[in-house]
Backbone bond lengths (Angstrom), bond angles and torsions (degrees), N, CA, C in turn:
res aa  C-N    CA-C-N  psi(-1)  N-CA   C-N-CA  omega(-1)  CA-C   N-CA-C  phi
1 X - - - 1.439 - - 1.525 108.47 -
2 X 1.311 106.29 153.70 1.419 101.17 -154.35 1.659 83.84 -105.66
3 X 1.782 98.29 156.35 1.929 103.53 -173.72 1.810 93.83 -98.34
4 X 1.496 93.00 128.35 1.491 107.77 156.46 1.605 124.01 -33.49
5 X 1.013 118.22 154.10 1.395 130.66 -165.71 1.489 104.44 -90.48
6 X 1.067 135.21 162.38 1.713 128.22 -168.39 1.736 92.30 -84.83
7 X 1.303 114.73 -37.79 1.417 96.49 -174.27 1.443 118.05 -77.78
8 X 1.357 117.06 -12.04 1.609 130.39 -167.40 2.033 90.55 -79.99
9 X 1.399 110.54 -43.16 1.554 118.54 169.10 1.591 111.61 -68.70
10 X 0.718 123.11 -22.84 1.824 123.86 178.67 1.783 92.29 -59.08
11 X 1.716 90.37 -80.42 1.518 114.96 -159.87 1.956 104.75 -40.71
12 X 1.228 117.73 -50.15 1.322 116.07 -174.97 1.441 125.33 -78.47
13 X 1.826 100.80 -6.95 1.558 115.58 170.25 1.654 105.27 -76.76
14 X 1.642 113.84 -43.65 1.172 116.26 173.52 1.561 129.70 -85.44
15 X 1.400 109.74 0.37 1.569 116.97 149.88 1.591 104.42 -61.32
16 X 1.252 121.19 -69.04 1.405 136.49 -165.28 1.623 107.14 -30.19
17 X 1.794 90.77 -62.64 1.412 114.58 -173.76 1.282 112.61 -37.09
18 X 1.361 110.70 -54.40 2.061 144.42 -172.73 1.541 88.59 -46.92
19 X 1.342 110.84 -73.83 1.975 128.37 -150.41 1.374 72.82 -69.83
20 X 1.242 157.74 -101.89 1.243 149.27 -92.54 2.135 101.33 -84.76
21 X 1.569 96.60 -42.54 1.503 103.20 174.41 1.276 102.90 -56.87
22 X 1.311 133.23 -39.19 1.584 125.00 -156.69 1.379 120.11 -79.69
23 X 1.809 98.01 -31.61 1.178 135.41 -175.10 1.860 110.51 -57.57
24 X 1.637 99.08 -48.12 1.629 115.75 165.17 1.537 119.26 -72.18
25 X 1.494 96.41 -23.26 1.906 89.97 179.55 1.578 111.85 -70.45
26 X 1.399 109.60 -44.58 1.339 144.17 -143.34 2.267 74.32 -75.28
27 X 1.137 105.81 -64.74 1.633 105.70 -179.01 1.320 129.09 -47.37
28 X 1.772 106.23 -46.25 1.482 112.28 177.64 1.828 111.59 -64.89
29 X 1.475 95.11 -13.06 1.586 95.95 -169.27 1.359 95.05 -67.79
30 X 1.305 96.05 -68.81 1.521 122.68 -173.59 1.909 104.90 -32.46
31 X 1.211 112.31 -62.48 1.721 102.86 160.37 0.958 140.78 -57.82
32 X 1.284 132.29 -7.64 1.266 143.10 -167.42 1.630 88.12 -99.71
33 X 1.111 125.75 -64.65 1.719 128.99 178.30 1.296 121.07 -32.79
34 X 2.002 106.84 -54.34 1.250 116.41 171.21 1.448 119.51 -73.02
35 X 1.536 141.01 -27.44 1.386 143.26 141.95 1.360 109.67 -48.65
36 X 1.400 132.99 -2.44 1.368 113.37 -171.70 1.688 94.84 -121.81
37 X 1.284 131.72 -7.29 1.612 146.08 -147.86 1.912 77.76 -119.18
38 X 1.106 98.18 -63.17 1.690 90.88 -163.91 1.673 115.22 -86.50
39 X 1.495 110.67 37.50 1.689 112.65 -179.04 1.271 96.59 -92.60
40 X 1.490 110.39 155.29 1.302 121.90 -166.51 1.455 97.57 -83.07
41 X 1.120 108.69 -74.24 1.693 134.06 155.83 1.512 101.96 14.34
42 X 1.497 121.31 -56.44 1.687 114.32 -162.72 1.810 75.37 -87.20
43 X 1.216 141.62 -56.51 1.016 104.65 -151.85 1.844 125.93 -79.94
44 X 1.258 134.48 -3.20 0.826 164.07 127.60 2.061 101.83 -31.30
45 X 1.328 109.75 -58.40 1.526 92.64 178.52 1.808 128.48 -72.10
46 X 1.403 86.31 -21.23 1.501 99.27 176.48 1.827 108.20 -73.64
47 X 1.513 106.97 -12.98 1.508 90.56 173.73 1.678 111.95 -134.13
48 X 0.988 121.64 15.22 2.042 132.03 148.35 0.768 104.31 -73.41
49 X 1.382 163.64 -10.41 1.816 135.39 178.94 0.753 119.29 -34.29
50 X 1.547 122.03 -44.22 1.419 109.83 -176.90 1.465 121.48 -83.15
51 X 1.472 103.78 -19.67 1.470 96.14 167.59 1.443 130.21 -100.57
52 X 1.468 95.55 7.34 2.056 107.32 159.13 1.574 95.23 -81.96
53 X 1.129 145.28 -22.24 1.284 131.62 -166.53 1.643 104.70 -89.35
54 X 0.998 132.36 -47.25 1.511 133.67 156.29 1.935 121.59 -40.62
55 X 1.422 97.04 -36.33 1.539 87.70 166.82 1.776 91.62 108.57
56 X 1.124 136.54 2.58 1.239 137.04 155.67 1.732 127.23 -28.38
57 X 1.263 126.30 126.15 1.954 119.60 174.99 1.468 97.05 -62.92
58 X 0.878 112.01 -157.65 1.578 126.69 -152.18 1.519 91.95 -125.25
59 X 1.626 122.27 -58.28 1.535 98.04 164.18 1.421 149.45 -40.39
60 X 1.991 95.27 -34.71 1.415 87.66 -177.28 1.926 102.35 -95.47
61 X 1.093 110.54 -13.31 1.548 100.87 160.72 1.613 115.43 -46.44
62 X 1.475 114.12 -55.96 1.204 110.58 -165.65 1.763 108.41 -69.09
63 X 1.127 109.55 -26.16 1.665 108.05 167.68 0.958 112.80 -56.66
64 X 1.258 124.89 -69.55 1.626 111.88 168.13 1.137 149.17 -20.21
65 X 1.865 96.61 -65.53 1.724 101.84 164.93 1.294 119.87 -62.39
66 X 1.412 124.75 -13.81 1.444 132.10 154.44 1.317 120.83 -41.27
67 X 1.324 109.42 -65.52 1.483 107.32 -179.19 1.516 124.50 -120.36
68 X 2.025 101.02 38.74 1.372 101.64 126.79 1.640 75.51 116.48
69 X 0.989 138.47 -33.33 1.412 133.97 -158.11 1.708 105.31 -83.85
70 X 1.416 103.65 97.64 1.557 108.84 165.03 1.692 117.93 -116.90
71 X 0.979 104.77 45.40 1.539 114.32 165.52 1.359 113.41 -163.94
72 X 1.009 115.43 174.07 1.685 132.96 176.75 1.595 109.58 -65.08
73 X 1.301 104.27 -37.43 1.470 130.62 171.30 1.185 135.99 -44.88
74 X 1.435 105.80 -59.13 1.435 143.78 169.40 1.442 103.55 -50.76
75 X 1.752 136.28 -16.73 1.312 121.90 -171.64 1.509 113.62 -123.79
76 X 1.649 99.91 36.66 1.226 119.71 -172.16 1.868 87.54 -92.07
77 X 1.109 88.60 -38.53 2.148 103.18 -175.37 1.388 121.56 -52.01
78 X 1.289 106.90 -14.86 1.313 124.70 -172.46 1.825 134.90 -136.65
79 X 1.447 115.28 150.89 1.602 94.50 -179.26 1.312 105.78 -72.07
80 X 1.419 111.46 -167.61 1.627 141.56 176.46 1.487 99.08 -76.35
81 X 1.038 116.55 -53.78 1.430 119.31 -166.02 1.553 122.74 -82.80
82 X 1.715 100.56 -20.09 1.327 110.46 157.74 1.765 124.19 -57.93
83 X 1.304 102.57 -28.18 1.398 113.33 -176.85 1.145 99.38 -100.91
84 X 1.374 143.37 -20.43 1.505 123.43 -176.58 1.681 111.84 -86.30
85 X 1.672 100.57 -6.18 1.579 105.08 163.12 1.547 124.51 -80.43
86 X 1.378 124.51 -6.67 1.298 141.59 -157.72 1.949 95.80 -68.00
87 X 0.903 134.97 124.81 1.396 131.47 175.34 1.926 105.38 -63.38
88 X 1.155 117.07 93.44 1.653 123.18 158.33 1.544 89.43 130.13
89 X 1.408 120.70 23.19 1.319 113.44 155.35 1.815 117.78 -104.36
90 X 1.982 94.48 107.45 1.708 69.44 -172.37 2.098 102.72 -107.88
91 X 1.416 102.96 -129.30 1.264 97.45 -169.77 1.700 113.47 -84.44
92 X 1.237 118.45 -35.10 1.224 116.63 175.43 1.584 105.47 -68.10
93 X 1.184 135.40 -42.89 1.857 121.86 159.77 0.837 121.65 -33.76
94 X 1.316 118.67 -45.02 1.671 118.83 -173.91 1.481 105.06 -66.76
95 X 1.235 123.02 -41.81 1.595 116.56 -152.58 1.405 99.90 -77.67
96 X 1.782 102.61 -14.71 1.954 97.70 -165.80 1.525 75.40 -86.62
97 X 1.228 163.94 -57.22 1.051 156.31 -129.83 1.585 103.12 -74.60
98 X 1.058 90.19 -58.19 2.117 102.05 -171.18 1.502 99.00 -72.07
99 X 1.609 134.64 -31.19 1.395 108.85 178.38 1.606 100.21 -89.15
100 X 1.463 127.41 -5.20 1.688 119.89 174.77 1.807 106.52 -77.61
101 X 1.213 111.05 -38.44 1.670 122.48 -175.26 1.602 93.86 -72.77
102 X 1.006 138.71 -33.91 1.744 141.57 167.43 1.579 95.27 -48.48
103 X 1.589 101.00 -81.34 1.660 101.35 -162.64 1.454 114.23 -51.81
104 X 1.198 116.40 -14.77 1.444 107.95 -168.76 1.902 103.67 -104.39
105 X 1.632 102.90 17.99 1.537 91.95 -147.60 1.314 155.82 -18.54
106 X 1.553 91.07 88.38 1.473 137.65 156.48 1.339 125.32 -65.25
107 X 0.949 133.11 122.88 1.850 122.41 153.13 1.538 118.98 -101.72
108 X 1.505 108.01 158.60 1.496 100.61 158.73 1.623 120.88 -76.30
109 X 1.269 139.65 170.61 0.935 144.99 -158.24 2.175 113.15 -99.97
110 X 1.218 85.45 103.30 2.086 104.64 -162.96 1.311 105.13 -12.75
C-alpha cells in the first residue's frame, strides 16, 4: 500500500480537527439550553409576582412558592409563626408581610 503524501496527511488531520471542534460547539450549545430549560429560577419567577410586587428577597419568595403560598391570600391558612419557621424567611420579610396582611386586612391564622 502506497504511503500518503504529507499534504494528503495535513488536509485529513485538519478535517478531523474541523468535525471534532464543531462536534464540542454543537454540545456546549446543547448544555447551555438544557441548564437554561431546567433553571429553577425561571420557574419560580413565573409564579412570585405577587410577591416581587410587595418588595420581598428572593429567599423568602422561594419559601413560599415552596409551600404553596402564591398570594397574600394564601397566608390566611396559616400562623405567623408557622411562616417565621420557613427557611429564607428572615426579619425584614416578616415585617413586609404583617404590614402587607394590615393593608389588605388580612390576618394570619390564631
Amino acid at each position: 500500500m502506497a504511503k500518503p503524501s504529507p499534504a494528503k496527511v495535513k488536509m485529513l488531520a485538519s478535517q478531523a480537527k474541523k468535525a471534532a471542534a464543531a462536534n464540542r460547539a454543537t454540545k456546549q450549545a446543547q448544555a447551555q439550553v438544557a441548564s437554561k430549560a431546567a433553571s429553577p429560577q425561571d420557574e419560580y419567577f413565573e409564579q412570585d409576582g405577587n410577591w416581587r410586587e410587595i418588595g420581598l428577597a428572593a429567599p423568602a419568595r422561594r419559601a413560599l412558592i415552596d409551600e404553596g403560598f402564591y398570594q397574600l391570600s394564601d397566608l390566611r391558612k396559616v400562623s405567623l409563626s408557622a411562616v417565621k419557621e420557613l427557611h429564607g424567611m428572615g426579619p425584614n420579610a416578616i415585617r413586609i408581610l404583617v404590614a402587607e396582611m394590615k393593608k389588605h386586612d388580612l390576618s394570619f391564622r390564631g
